[in-house]
Z-matrix of the N, CA and C atoms (Angstrom, degrees):
N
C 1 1.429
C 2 1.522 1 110.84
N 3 1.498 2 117.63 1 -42.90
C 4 1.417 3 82.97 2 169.48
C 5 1.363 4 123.59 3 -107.30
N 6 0.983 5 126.07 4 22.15
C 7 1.652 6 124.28 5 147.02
C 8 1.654 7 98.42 6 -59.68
N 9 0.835 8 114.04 7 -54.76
C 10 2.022 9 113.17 8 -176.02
C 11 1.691 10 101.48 9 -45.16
N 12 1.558 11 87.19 10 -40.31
C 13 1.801 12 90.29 11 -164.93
C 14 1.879 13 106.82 12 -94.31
N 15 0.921 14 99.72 13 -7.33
C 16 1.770 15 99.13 14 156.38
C 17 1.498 16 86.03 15 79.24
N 18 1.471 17 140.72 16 32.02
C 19 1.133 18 142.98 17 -154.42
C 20 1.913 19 89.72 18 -112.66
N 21 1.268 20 109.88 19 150.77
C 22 1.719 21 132.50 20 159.40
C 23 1.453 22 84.84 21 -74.73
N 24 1.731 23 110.87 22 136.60
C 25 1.717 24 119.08 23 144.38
C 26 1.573 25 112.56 24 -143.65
N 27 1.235 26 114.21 25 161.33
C 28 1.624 27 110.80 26 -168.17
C 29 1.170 28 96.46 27 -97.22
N 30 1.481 29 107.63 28 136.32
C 31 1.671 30 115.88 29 178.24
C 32 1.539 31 114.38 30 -63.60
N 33 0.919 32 107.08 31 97.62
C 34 2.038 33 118.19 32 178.73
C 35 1.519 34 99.67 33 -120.43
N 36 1.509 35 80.58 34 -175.09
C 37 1.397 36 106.07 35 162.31
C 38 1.177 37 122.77 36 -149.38
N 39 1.099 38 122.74 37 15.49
C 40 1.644 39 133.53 38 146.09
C 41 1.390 40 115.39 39 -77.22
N 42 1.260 41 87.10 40 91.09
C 43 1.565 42 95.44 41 145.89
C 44 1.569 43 155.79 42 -22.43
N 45 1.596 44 96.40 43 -52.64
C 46 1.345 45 113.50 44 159.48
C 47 1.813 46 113.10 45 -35.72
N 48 1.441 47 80.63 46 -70.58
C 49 1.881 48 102.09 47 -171.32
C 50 1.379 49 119.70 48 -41.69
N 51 1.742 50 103.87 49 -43.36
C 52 1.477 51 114.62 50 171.19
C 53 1.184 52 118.57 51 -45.80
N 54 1.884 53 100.12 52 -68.79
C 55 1.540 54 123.26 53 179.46
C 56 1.838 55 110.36 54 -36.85
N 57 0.937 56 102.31 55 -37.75
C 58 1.849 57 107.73 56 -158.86
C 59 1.585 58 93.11 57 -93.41
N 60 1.228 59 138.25 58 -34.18
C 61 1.555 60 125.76 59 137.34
C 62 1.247 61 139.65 60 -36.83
N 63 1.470 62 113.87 61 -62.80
C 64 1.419 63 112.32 62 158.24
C 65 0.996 64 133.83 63 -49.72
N 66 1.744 65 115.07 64 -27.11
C 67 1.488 66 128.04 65 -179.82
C 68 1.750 67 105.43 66 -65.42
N 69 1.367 68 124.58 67 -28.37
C 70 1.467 69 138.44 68 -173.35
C 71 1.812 70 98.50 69 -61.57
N 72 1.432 71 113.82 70 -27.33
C 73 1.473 72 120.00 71 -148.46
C 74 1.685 73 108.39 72 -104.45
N 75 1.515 74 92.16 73 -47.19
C 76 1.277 75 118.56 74 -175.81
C 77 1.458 76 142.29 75 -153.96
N 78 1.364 77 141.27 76 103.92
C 79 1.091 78 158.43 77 159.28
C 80 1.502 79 122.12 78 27.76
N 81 1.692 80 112.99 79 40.79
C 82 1.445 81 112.82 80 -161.36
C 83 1.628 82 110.51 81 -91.83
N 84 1.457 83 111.55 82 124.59
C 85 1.455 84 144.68 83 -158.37
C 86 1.458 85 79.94 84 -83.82
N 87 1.656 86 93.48 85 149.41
C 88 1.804 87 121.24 86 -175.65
C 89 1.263 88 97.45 87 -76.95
N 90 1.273 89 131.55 88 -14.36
C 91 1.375 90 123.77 89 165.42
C 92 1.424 91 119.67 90 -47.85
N 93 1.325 92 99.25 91 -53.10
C 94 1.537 93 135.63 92 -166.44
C 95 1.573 94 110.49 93 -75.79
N 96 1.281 95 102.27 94 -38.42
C 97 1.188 96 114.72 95 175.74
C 98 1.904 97 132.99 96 -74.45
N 99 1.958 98 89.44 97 -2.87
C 100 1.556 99 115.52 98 168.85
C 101 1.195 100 106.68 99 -60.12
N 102 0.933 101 133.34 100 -24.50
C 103 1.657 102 141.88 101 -133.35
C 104 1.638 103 84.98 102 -99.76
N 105 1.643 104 153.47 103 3.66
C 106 0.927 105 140.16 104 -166.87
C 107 1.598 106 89.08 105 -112.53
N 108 1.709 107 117.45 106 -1.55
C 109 1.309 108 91.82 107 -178.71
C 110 1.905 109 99.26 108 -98.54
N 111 1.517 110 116.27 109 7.97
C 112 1.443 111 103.70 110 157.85
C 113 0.825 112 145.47 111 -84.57
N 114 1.520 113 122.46 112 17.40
C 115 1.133 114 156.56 113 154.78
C 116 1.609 115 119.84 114 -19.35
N 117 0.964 116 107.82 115 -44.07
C 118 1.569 117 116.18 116 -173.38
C 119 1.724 118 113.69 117 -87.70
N 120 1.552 119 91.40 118 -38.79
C 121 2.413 120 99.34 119 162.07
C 122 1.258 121 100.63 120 -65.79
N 123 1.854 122 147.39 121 -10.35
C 124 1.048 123 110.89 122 -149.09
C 125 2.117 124 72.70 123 -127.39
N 126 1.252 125 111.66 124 5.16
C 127 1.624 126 103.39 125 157.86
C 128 1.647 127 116.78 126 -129.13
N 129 1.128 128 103.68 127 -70.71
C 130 1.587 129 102.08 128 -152.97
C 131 1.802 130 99.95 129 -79.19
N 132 1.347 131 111.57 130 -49.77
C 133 1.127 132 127.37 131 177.45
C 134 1.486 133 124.56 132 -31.25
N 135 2.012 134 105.16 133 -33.63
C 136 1.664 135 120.53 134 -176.73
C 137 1.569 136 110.13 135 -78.00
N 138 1.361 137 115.41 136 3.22
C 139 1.640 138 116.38 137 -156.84
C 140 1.518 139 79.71 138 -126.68
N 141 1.489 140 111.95 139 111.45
C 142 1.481 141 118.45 140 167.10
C 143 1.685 142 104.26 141 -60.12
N 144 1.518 143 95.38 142 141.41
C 145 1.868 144 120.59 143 170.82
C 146 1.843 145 101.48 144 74.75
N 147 1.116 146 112.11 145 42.00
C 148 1.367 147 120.81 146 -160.75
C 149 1.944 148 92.18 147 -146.11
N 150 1.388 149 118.06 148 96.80
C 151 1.527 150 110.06 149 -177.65
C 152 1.613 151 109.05 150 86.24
N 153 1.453 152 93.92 151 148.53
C 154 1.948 153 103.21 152 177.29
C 155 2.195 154 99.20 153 -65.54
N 156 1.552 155 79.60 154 148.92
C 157 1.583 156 79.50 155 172.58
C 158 1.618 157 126.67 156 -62.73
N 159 1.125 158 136.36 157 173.92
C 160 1.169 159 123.50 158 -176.04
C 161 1.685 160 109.38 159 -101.22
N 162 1.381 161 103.28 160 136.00
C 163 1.309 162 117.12 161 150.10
C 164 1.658 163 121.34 162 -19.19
N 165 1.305 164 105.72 163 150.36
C 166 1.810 165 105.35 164 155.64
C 167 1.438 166 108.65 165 -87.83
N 168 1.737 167 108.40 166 -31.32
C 169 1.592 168 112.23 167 -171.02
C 170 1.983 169 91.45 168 -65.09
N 171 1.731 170 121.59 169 -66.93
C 172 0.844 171 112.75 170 -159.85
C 173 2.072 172 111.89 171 -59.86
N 174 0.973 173 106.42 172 -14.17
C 175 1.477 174 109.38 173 170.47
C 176 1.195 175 130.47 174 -73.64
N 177 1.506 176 106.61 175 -16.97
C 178 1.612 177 126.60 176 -179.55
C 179 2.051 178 91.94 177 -97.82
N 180 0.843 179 105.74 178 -55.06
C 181 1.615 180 89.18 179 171.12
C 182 1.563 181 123.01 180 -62.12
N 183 0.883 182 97.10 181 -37.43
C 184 1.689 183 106.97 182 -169.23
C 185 1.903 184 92.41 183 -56.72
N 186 1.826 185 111.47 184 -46.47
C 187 1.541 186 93.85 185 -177.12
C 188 1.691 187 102.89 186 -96.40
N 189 1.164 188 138.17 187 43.11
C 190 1.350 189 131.00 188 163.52
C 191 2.026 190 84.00 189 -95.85
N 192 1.126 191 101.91 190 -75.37
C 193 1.605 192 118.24 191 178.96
C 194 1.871 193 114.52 192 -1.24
N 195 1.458 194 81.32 193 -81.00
C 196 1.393 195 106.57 194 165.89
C 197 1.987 196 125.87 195 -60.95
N 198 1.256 197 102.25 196 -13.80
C 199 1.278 198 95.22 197 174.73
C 200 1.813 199 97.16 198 -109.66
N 201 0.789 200 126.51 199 -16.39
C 202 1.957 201 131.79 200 147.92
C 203 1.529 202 109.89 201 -41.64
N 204 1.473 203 123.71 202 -57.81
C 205 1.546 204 130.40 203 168.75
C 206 1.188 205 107.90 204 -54.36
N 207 1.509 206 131.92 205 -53.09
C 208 1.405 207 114.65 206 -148.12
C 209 1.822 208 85.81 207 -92.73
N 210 0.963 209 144.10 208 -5.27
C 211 1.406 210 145.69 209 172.87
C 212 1.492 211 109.08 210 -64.97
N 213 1.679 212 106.66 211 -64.84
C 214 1.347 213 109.73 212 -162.68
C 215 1.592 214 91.62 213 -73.71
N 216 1.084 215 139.85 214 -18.00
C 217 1.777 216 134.77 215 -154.02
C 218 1.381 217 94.84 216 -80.32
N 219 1.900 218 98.01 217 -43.88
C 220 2.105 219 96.75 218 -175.66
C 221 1.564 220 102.09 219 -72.23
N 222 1.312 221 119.37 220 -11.44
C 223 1.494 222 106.80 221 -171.21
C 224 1.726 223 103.30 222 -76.76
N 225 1.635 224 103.82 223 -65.30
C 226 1.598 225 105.34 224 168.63
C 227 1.329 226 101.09 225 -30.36
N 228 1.440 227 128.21 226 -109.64
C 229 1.418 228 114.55 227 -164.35
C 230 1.439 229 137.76 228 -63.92
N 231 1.241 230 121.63 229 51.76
C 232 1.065 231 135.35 230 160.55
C 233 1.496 232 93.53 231 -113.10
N 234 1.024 233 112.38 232 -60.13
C 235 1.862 234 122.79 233 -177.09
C 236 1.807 235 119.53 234 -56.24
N 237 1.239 236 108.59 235 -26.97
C 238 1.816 237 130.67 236 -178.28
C 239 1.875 238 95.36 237 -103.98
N 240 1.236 239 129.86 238 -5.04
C 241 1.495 240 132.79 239 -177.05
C 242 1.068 241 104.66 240 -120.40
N 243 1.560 242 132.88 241 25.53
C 244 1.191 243 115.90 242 174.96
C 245 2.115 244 93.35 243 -115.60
């Protein structure tokens, strides 16, 4: 999103931090705003023997979450690309 949005962002991986940036730009739904609890797949979690293994439950949320982002992201730019 903000490559779409031609926006500066600091290379992290908190989520939160992102989210609450983007939120400055654009209209991001608490749906959307789940996505700060993937936070932990997008650090410690990617480095095997690093964190408890994951759930099937938390793996089945983790891609509802994430498929909520990539939904609302095609909606914004489809809707900001016209």
């Amino acid at each position: 999103m903000f490559i779409f949005l031609r926006a500066d962002f600091p290379y992290t991986h908190d989520l939160r931090e992102l989210l609450d940036l983007l939120g400055r730009r654009l209209d991001v739904p608490e749906r959307v705003r789940q996505a700060q609890e993937l936070t932990p797949f997008a650090s410690r979690l990617r480095y095997p023997g690093h964190g408890k293994a994951t759930t099937e439950e938390q793996y089945r949320q983790a891609l509802a979450i994430a498929g909520a982002v990539i939904g609302w992201a095609a909606q914004v730019m489809a809707k900001e690309g016209q």
